[in-house]
C-alpha angles and dihedrals in degrees: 000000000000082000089055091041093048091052101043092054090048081052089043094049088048081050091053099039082050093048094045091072092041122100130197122198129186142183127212117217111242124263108274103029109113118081120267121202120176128190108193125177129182123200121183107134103078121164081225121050103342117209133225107212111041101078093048082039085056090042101048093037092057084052092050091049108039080059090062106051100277129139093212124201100212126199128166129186080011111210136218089252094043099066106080085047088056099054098038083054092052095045093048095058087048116107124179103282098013114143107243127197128185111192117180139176134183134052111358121181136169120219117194090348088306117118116227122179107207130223114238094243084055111135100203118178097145151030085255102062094050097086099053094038095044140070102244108222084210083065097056088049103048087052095053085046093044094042087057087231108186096222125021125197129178124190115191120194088166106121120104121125110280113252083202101062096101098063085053133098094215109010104182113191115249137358121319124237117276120205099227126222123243116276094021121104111197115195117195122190096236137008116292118271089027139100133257137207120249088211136240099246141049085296136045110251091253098053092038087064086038102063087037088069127025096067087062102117125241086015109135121223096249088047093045103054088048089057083049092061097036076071110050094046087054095053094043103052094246085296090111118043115177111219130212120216112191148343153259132233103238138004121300125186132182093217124013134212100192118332126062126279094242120042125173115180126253130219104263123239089242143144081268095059102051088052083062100049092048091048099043083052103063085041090205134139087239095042087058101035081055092052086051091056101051089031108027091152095025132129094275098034090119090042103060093039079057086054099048092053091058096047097047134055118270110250088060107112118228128248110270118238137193111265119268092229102071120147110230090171108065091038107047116074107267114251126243100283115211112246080231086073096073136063124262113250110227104234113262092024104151098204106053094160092047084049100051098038090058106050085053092058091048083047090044100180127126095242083053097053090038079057093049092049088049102049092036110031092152095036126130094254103051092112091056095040087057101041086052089050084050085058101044089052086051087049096052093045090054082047086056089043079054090068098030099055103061084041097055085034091064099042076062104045090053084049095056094193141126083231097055095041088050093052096046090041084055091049089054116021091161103036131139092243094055091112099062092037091064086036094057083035098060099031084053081047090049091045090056096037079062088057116110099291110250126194107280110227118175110252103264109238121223116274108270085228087072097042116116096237090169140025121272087238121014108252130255116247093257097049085051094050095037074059100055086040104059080044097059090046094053096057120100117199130194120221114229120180110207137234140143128320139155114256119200142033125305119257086264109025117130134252137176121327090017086282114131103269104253096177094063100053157155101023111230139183107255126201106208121196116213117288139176120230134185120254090220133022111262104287124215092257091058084046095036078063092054099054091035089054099039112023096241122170114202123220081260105067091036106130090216107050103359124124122107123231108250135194111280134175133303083010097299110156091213110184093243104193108211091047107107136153085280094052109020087174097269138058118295135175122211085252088064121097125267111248127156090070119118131219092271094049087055091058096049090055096051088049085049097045087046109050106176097343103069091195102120102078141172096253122240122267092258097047083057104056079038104057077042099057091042084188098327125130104181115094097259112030094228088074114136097265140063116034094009089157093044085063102031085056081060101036111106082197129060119260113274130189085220109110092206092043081050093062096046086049097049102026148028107249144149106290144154097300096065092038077062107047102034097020085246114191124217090030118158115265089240131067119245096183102242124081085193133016136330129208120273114292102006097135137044118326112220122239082280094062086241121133142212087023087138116030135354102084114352114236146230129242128199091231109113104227127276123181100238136342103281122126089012107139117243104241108069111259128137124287105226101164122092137036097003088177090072127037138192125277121187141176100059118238141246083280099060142117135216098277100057094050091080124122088224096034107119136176142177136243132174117254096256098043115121132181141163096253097050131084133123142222126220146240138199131210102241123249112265 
């Protein structure tokens, strides 16, 4: 190791001498040059509950943004059969890199979590005619994305109460949230699911801030659109708070006083940089394990462990590294902060702190809220101060992942290995270039699989004789508990809050072996109470922690009774010995998830991950097909109906009428690949790309954001069996009455059929089964 550090700093010090001469010029683009398309609509003559201000806030608001540079598509009082002219006319004007803005006023509803924006000739007397009398909201989005716009805003006054709501099953008030695509900022006038005022005077309260703000020069948009809401909630008394959903990748200004409109930020000529070119140079293990260790956070960290996973052989962990999202600004000592950055107090103001708070949200900037915490550290608003500068830290570190991710893309890409694409999909599991990376990942799978065929023969895991089962020595305390705390951090939890769904097949709906589906049944109304639910089943990282911290051996790797069933031909389930959680009999990565653990290992992981608190659970049977549906009511949640752009946004594929293409596209099910290598029966009619599993949270993600729900490893619940629904109460908790020897299992796995991805689909096995299709992810009951 000193012999590869000696040499990569004599390869570092040539990199630098070679930078120093070497001079990079640039040249911004002036202010107004990129491309600007609007598509503004109106709506205020409703047959229901016309309103007064939509029509005068579309109006005012073309005038507002053909002044700034802005072709604007301009519809007021839109109609039913309108709606498909308006947006041909949008997409048409959209070039690549355009900036493209959607302002709207008027009704806005969600239906089944779905956000429709109604003409004003629609006859709506139920859920079902929403879709073909509305602008969908998902439509706009999909043409600024298709049409590969550079920035995308979106500005919603759309929140008025719907006049519609008592013709509906379920009416929520307001909009509902939208997971917004990369590169696209969406601005309501109020928080989702809330109301918002019409207004007393020519504008609604929202756009009359609106058009107040957004002409003020050198403002950038983020900046902007807080001042905005500084506003409304000011004239309305904090009853109406605008919200903001997602981001853009640089600075855009309406109007611009120097830079460009749009700025994106480039890798810097440093000291970093040059290790990285010295390293990437020699191209060797020892070249990129020295540039972890001098730069273990820096600009190319991805990048090299990339390039260590394609040099070495899979199973080699990577080097750890310290998280991207760390917070400097709440840890490093504030600098000295000018007086000129606050605001001067008018003598006899009352309320200093209030002041002063105010005119730094309406500045917005770090060095703003570092000057109120100075001035006021014991003030009303530190919490808040703090919390913003938390944002703005987490802001700047997806900025840096901006510049990392090409970067690390293209080290991939060069590569051209499964090795290379897993280790950058692990890097960034979110990014904005997910989509090309499965798509080179599965095109690179698709190229081998054409390869000569060769006799499949499941990887053989290691004996169970030669596996470490404990520790070479047993592990201090601190070392234990350092374990279980970097597993709890690493945990991520989505909130769900709870309501009323029906559990359980349908009357007909279909089982195994085309039979109705008994088991499932009677379909019941369910309450649910709030609940937290993890985004991805438990991966073998997260278990790895547990063995390694407590010594624990799974029924698995017994030696009296271990093995785990595998897939066999012709889809037999054989007992192979030697297969265990560590070698489930074929590849894994620490990111898959963790199958070959019983009932009873499950537990002992829970007590494990708990301690003295006993929150982290197995969820019932009815939080499970719950947190599946995710407001769904067809049999597979990717059905052509509620929340199509929440899981197209997710979808690698595109979208297929096909129900079976559907279910490669959405799931990881059995498909074509493993009917070819193990003759597997009931396999879906498409082709996934993987005959076994994938890692964590390759496919579609539900309404919920939460991924592998259907699919993937089938999981555990904490419910004893019970041969159908009946007597099961009707809040969600766990059914622990029963056959306790055997216990539910749900979702279906990358081994199943048809009839097992169903949300309501539902089967038994006894406490100590284990297979490598079957793991299982956890819950917890939210703090009161």
């Amino acid at each position: 190791m000193l012999c590869a550090r000696f040499t990569f700093f004599f390869m570092l010090c040539a990199t630098l001498l070679a930078l120093a001469g070497a001079v990079h010029a640039q040249s911004a683009a002036g202010p107004g040059t990129e491309h600007r398309v609007a598509l503004v609509v109106g709506n205020a003559a409703y047959r229901d509950s016309p309103l007064k201000n939509p029509v005068n806030d579309a109006r005012a608001m073309r005038t507002k943004l053909k002044g700034m540079g802005f072709e604007v598509v301009y519809f007021e009082n839109l109609q039913t059969k309108q709606v498909g002219t308006a947006l041909r006319e949008f997409r048409n004007l959209i070039r690549p890199g355009s900036v493209a803005l959607f302002f709207y006023a008027g009704h806005g509803l969600q239906v089944r979590g779905e956000n429709h924006l109604p003409t004003v000739d629609a006859e709506l007397s139920s859920e079902e005619d929403v879709p073909n009398q509305s602008l969908s909201l998902s439509s706009v989005l999909n043409i600024m994305e298709d049409s590969k716009a550079g920035v995308n805003l979106v500005l919603l006054d759309a929140c008025r109460n719907n006049p519609f709501s008592r013709r509906f099953r379920a009416a929520p008030s307001g909009l509902a949230r939208v997971q917004a695509p990369s590169g696209t900022l969406i601005h309501y006038a109020t928080r989702p699911g809330s109301v918002a005022e019409d207004g007393g005077g020519q504008h609604g309260t929202y756009t009359e801030a609106l058009l107040a703000q957004i002409d003020e020069k050198g403002v950038p948009i983020e900046t902007a659109l807080k001042r905005v809401t500084i506003r409304v909630r000011d004239a309305t008394k904090g009853k109406q708070e605008p919200w903001m959903e997602g981001s853009l990748t640089g600075d855009f200004y309406f109007i611009v006083t120097g830079p460009a409109q749009v700025t994106v930020q480039q890798a810097p000529a440093n000291a970093d940089a040059a290790a990285w070119q010295a390293a990437d140079s020699s191209g060797t293990v020892a070249a990129y394990q020295a540039y972890l260790v001098e730069y273990p956070t820096g600009l190319y960290a991805a990048a090299a462990r990339i390039k260590l996973a394609s040099l070495r052989p899979a199973a080699t962990p990577l080097m750890p590294t310290a998280p991207l999202t760390a917070t400097p600004a709440l840890t490093q000592p504030m600098p000295e902060v000018a007086p000129s950055l606050l605001a001067t107090v008018p003598p006899g103001t009352k309320d200093a702190d209030g002041f002063v708070w105010r005119d730094v949200q309406a500045k917005g900037g770090k060095e703003h809220f570092e000057a109120y915490l100075q001035q006021f550290p014991k003030g009303r608003y530190v919490l808040a101060a703090r919390t913003a500068l938390k944002n703005i830290a987490l802001r700047e570190a997806e900025q840096r992942a901006l510049v990392e991710e090409p970067q690390a893309f293209e080290v991939a890409r060069r590569a051209n290995t499964v090795e290379a694409y897993q280790a950058f999909l692990g890097e960034f599991p979110r990014g904005r270039l997910l989509a090309q990376a499965n798509t080179a990942l599965r095109t690179l799978r698709e190229q081998l699989a054409m390869a000569p065929p060769v006799v499949v023969a499941l990887a053989p895991p290691t004996p169970v004789a030669t596996q470490r089962t404990t520790p070479d020595r047993p592990l201090p305390d601190k070392e234990r508990e350092a374990l279980r705390t970097a597993a709890l951090r690493e945990l991520s939890l989505a909130r769900l809050s709870g309501g009323d769904f029906l559990m359980g097949a349908e009357a007909d709906e279909l089982g195994e072996n085309g039979q109705i589906d008994e088991a499932a049944q009677p379909q019941r109304s369910v309450k649910m109470a709030a609940v937290e639910f993890a985004y991805q089943e438990v991966t073998v990282a997260q278990f790895r922690k547990f063995t390694e911290a407590t010594s624990f051996v799974t029924e698995a790797e017994s030696s009296s009774r271990g093995g785990c069933t595998v897939p066999g031909k012709g889809g037999q389930w054989p007992l192979q010995p030697a297969a265990n959680w560590r070698a489930p009999g074929y590849p894994q990565t620490e990111a898959h998830p963790v199958v070959c653990v019983t009932w009873n290992d499950v537990q002992a992981y829970l007590q494990w991950l708990n301690g003295s608190t006993e929150r982290y659970r197995l969820p019932s049977e009815a939080e499970w097909e719950f947190a599946a549906r995710a407001g769904t009511a067809t049999p597979r949640p990717w059905a052509d109906t509620a929340g199509f752009f929440a899981r197209t946004w997710n979808t690698v594929k595109p979208w297929s009428a096909d129900r079976s293409s559907r279910a490669c596209r959405n799931a990881n099910v059995a498909d074509e690949s493993l009917r070819a290598q193990l003759d597997w029966p009931g396999a879906f009619d498409c082709k996934d790309g993987y005959p076994f599993a994938t890692p964590g949270g390759y496919f579609s993600k539900n309404n919920f954001g939460l991924a592998d729900m259907m699919g993937n490893a089938a999981e555990w619940t904490q419910d004893c069996w019970n041969a159908t629904h009946a007597g099961a109460a009707n809040d969600g908790r766990v059914r622990s009455s029963g056959d306790c020897g055997r216990h539910v299992v749900r979702g279906g796995s990358w081994a199943s059929s048809q009839a097992s991805i169903r949300s309501a689909a539902r089967v038994s096995q006894p406490a100590s089964y284990r297979a490598a299709d079957l793991g299982f992810r956890i819950a917890r009951t939210p703090k009161q």
